[in-house]
Structures are given as C-alpha cells and as structure tokens.
C-alpha positions in Angstrom: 32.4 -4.6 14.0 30.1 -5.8 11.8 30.2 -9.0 9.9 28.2 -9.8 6.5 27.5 -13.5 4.9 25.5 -13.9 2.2 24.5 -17.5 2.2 22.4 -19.9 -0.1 19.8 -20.9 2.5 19.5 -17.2 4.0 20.5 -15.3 6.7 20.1 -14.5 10.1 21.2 -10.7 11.7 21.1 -10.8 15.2 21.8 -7.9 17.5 24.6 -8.3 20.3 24.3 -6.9 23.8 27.2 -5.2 23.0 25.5 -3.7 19.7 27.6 -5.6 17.1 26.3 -7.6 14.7 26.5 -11.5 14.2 25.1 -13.3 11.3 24.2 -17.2 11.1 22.3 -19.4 8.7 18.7 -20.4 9.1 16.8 -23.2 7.6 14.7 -21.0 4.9 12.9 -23.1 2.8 13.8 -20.5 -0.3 17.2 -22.1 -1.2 18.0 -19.9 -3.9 17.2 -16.6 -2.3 20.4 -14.4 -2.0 20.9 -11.4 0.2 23.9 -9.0 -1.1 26.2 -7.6 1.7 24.9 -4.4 0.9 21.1 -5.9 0.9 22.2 -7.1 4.3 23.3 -3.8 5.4 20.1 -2.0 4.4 17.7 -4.8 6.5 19.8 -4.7 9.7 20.1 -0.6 9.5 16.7 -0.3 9.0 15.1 -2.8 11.1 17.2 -2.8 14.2 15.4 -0.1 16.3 11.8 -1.5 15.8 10.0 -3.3 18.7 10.3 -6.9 19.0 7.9 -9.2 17.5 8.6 -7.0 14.6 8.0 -8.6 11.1 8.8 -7.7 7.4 7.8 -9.5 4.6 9.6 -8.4 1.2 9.8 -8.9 -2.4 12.7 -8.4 -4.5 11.6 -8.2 -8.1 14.9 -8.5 -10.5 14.4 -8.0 -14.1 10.7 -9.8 -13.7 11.8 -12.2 -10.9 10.5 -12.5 -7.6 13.2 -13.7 -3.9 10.7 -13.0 -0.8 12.9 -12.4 2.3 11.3 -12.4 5.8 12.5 -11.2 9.0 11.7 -11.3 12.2 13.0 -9.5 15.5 12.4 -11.4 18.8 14.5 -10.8 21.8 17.1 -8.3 20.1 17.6 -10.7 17.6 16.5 -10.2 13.7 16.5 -13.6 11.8 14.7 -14.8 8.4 11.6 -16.3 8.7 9.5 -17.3 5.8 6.3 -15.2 5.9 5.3 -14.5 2.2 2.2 -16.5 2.4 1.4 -14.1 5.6 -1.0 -11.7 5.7 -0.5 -7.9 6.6 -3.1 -4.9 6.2 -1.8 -2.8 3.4 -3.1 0.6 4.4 -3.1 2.6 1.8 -1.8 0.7 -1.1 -5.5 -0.2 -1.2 -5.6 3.3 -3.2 -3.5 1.8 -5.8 -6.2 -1.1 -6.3 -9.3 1.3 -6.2 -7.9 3.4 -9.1 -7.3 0.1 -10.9 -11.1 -0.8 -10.5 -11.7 2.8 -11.9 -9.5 2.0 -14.4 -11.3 -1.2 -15.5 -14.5 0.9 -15.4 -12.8 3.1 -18.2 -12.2 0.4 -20.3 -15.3 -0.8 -19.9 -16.9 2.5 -21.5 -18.9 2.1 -18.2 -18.1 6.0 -17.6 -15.5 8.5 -18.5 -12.3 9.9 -16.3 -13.7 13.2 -16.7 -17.4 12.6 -16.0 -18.7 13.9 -13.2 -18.6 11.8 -9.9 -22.7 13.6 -9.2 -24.1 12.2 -12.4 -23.8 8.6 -10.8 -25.1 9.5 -7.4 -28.7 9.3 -6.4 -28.4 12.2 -4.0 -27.0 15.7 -4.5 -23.5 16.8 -3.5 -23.8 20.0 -2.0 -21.7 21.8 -3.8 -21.8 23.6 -7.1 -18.0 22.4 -8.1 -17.7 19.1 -10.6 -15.5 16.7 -9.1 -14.8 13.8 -11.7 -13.1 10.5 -11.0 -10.0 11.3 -12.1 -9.8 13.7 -9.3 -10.9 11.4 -7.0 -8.0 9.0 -7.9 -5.7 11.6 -8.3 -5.8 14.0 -5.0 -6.8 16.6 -6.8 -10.6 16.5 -6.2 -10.7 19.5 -3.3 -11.9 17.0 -0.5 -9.9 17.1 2.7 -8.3 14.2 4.1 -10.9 13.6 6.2 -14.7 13.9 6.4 -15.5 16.4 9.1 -18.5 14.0 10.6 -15.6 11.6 11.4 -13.8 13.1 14.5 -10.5 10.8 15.0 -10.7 12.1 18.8 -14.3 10.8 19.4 -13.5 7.6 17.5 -12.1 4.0 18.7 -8.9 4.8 18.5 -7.5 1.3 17.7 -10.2 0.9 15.2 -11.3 4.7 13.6 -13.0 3.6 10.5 -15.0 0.4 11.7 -18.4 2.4 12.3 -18.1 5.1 9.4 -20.7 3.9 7.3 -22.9 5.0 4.3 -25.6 6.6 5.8 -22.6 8.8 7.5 -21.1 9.7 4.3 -24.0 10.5 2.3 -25.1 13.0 5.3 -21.4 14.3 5.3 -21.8 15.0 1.4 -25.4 16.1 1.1 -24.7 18.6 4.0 -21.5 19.2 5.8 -18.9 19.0 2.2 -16.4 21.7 2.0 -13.9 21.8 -0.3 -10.4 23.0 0.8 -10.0 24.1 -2.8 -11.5 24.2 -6.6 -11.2 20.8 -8.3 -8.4 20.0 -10.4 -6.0 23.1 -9.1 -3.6 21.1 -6.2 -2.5 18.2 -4.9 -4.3 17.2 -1.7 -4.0 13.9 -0.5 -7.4 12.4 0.4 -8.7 9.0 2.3 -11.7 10.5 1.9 -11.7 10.9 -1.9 -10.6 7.5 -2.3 -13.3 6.0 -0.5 -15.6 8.0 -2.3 -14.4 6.5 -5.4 -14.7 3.0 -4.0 -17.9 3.8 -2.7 -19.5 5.2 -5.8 -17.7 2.4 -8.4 -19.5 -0.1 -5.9 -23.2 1.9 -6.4 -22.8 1.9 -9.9 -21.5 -1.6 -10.4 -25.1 -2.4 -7.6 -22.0 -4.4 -6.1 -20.0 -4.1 -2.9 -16.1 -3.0 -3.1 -15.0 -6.3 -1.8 -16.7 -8.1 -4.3 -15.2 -5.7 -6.9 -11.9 -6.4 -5.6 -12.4 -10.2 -6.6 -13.7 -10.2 -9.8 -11.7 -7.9 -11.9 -8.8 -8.1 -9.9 -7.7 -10.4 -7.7 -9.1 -13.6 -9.2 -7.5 -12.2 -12.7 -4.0 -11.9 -11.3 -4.4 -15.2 -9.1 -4.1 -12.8 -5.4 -5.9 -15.9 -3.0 -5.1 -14.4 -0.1 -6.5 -10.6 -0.4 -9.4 -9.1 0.4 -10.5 -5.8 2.0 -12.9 -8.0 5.1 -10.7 -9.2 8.5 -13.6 -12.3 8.2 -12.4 -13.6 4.6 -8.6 -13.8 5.5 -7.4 -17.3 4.8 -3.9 -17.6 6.3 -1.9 -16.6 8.9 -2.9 -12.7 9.8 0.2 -11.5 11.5 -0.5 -9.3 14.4 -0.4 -5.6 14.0 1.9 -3.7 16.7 1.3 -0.4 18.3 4.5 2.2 18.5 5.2 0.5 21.8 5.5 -2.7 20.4 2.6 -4.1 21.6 -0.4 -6.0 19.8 -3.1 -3.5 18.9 -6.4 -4.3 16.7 -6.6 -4.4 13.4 -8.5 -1.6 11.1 -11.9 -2.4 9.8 -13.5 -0.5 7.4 -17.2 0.2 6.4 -18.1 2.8 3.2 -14.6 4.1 3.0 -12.7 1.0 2.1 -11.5 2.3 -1.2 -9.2 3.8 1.0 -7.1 1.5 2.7 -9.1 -1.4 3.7 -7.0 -4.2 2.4 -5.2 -7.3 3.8 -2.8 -8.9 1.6 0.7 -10.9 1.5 3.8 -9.8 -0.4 3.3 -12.9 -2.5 -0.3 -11.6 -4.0 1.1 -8.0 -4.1 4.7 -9.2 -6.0 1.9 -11.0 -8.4 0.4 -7.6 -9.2 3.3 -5.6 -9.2 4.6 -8.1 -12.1 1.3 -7.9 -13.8 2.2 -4.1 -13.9 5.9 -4.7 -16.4 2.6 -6.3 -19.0 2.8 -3.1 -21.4 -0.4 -4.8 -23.2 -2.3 -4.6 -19.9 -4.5 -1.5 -20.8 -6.0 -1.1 -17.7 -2.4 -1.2 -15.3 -1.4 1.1 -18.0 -4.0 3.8 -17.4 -2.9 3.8 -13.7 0.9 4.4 -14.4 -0.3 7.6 -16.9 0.6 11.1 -15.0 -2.4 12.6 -14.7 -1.0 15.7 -12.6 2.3 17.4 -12.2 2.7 17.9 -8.5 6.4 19.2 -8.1 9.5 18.6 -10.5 10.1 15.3 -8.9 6.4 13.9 -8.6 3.4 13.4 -10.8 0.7 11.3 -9.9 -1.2 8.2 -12.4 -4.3 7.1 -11.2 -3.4 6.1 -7.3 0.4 5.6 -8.2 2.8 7.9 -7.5 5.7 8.7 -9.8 9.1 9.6 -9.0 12.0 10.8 -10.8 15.3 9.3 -9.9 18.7 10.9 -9.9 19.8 8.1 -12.3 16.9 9.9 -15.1 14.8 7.2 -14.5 11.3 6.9 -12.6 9.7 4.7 -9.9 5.9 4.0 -9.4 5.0 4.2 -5.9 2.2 4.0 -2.6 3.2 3.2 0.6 0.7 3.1 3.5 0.0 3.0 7.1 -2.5 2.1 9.9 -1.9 1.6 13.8 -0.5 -1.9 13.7 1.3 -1.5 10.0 3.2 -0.3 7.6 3.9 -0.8 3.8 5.7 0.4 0.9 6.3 -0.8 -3.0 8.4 0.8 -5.4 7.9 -0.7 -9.0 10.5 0.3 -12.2 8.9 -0.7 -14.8 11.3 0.2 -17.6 14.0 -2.6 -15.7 11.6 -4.7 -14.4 12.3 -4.3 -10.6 10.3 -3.5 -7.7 10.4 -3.9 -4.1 7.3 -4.7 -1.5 7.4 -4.7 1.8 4.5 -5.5 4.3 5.4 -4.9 8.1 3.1 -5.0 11.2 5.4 -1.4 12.6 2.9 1.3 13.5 2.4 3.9 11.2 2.6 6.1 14.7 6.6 4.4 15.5 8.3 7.4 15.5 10.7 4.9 13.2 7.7 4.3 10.0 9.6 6.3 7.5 12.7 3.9 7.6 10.0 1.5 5.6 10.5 4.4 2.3 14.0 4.3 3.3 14.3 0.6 3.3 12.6 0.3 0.2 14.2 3.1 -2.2 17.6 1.9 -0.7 16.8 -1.8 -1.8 15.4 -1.0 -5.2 18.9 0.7 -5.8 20.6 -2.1 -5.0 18.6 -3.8 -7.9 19.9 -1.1 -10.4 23.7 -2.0 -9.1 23.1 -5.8 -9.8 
C-alpha cells in the first residue's frame, strides 16, 4: 500500500522494511512548496533504488515560477532536505553554457557561426576539412567523442580529464585528428568538440574559460555559486557517489572544460533556465535556434537539444554525467516550465537514466497543472 500527503511544509517518503511506503512532514524551510500526489509518485519511483546518501536537488519552474524540492536517502529512508544552495557537478550541461559564450561571441560580431574554427588558431589542424563553430556546438563537426591521445584505460579513472591539457590537445590536432566523418553531414556527439570550442573562444578572447564563464554569464544572470574550478566553490559541494554508492572524487578538468567542467546548484541553473522564457535575450535565443535536424523527434540549437512532444509541443534539453553525478533540465519555453535536477548518482549506476525519466515525467505533470 502506498500512502500520498501533499503537505504545506513538505514531505518526507520513506521506504519500509516491508517495501511499502510511509510519508511524514519535515521542517523544510520552503513553506509554500507543494508536491502533487502524482509529483510524489514520480520522486519515490524514481529515487528508491539509488544508494544511500543519495541526493537530488530540483527545480520546478511553473509558468515562470521557481519550488526547489530536495531529497535525500539515508538508511532506506528518502526525506526532503533543503539543498538548493548546494553544489553538484553538472557534467555536461556545461555544453549548454559553452554554446552560450559562442553565442555571445556572435553578437559580438567577434566572429561568425560559419567561420572557420582554423582561421582563429595559431597552429594548423591537420586536416583539409573546414570545421566552423557551429559544428562544434552542434555535434556535427566530424570529431569523435574522444581525442585518441586520451586513453580512458590509461587514465585516473576517478578523475580522467584532470591532466589533459593544452599542449596535449594541440599535439592531438596538429597530428593525430581524424574525423569519423565530413563536417556538417551527421550527428555525432562530441566532448571533444565542445572543449575545442571552449578552448578556442578562450584563445581568442586571450582569456581563460572560467573567466569567460563569469563575465558574460554568470555575473549577468546573478549564478554566485558556479564556476567550472573545484578551488572557487563557495558552498556546500555535496559528495559525488560511485555506482556502489560510495564517495568517489570529483572530475577536474584542464583544456577541455568546455565540455563538462562545471559545478553549480539548481538555484543558479533555475536562474538561467528563467533567463531562457526572455524572448528579447538575443543571445539565449540563438542557442534555442535548430541548427540541425537529427531524426523527426530531435533537432539540435546551439548545445540544446530539442524535442518534440506527443502533446505538439517541444522541450529544450541537456542532461549530463560524470562518476559521482548526474543531471538533467528540460525547459518549455512556450509555457514557461522547466525542470532541473542535480544528483550526486553515478553516471555508471546502472539506474542514471531514471534521472531523464524523472525529469520528462515531472515536466508533464507541469502541463497537467
């Protein structure tokens, strides 16, 4: 039997020896957050066979307005916590917020979609294909998903990125770069185009990507706790979990941070997901343009992917991973709705794709509302 209570001050789901479910109220400072039944359903079906120590921290955006719901499982018991001030790695969100910074480069007039990527660089690409930055952002650009000079077995495996640096990269493209297809052709999703885009928006800016990040976007849409270094988190870095449920490092990158190197809360990320319902905002605008039909349910913007929905409508969307986390956010911009989740579950949890699940299921329940 399972019993439901939605509840001014919150909720707590907590998992029975005998596998029911019980639900009492916790003290959540949020007094005006409400969980649906349905809601409730969704978070305990979804959550219940993750390690303990498990953490989620969500945003529900209705029509424009944020409720962050936090839960936490400790000894077979998931409860609300409040952890929207909390910091997770994103994984590969980050993509999202490299394509912005290309996109602010656009407007700019400080280069061109369709330029090409080698009339920026200061060494030769060895190939003879043009790969512009669209197709960087995009997954279109012909790059595998990985550079072949970075060998995932012959790598820390709790931390693979941390010692990938520039001088590596420039010797991977000035010498071992093969394209697994002509630019602009097929969808291909790529870490390592992304970082190459982060990487080269850094060398023409003479800035690093962190610094980047800042300036044109998190200190314009107020994100205080974000950044893409472990050093500069401010608050409370919840600890990343490996499939077995135990505390594992966290990723640190080097050249290829355009990729997924950020840390971030669901409060900073529910501040740029609102920033993206500002139709006036040219640059979020460029990001949610299809710039490539992949199948007849997918195109992709500039880092955002866009889904159609069986209700006609479509969803923006990125999740990522790493080996302590995962994350999703869906945003509907037509409605003004969205969901975000940060979670420290393992991308490798055999369980990871019930973050998606969680977070398509939860943005329908906006629709229903």
């Amino acid at each position: 039997m399972k019993k439901y209570l939605t509840a001014l001050i919150g909720l707590i789901l907590s998992s029975c020896s005998n596998g029911q479910t019980t639900v009492a109220e916790n003290g959540i400072k949020n007094p005006n957050n409400r969980i649906t039944k349905e809601q409730s359903e969704l978070l305990f079906e979804n959550t219940k066979l993750f390690p303990n120590n498990t953490q989620l921290s969500l945003a529900l955006i209705k029509n424009g307005k944020v409720d962050f719901i936090g839960i936490e499982r400790i000894n077979d018991t998931i409860k609300l916590i409040e952890n929207y001030k909390d910091v997770f790695e994103i994984g590969s969100i980050t993509k999202v917020f490299t394509a912005t910074l290309l996109s602010n480069f656009v407007n700019d007039q400080e280069l061109k979609l369709d330029d090409n990527i080698q009339d920026y660089l200061d060494f030769k690409v060895n190939s003879d294909n043009v790969i512009t930055f669209k197709e960087l952002a995009n997954h279109t650009s012909g790059l595998p998903r990985l550079p072949s000079n970075l060998n995932l077995l012959f790598v820390d495996q709790d931390n693979p990125y941390k010692d990938y640096d520039k001088e590596k990269l420039i010797d991977y493209l000035t010498k071992e770069v093969k394209l697994n297809q002509e630019p602009g052709i097929r969808y291909e999703y790529s870490n390592l185009g992304a970082g190459v885009l982060g990487f080269e928006l850094a060398t023409i800016a003479k800035s690093t990507y962190e610094l980047l990040l800042q300036e044109k976007i998190f200190t314009k849409y107020k994100m205080v706790n974000s950044t893409s270094k472990r050093e500069n988190v401010k608050t409370e870095l919840v600890k990343g979990l490996n499939p077995n449920g135990k505390p594992t490092s966290n990723w640190d990158f080097d050249v290829l941070a355009g990729g997924g190197a950020i840390f971030s809360t669901v409060e900073d990320l529910s501040k740029f997901a609102l920033a993206q319902f500002d139709i006036a905002n040219k640059e979020l605008a460029l990001t949610q343009k299809p710039t490539f039909k992949v199948n007849d349910n997918m195109s992709i913007g500039l880092g955002w992917h866009i889904l159609k929905r069986k209700n006609g409508g479509e969803l923006i969307w990125h999740n990522g991973g790493t080996g302590g986390y995962t994350s999703s956010m869906a945003l509907d911009l037509e409605n003004k709705n969205g969901i975000v989740i940060l979670s420290n579950v393992s991308a490798f949890n055999e369980k990871t794709g019930n973050i998606d699940q969680l977070c398509f299921g939860l943005i329908k329940t906006l629709d229903e509302d």
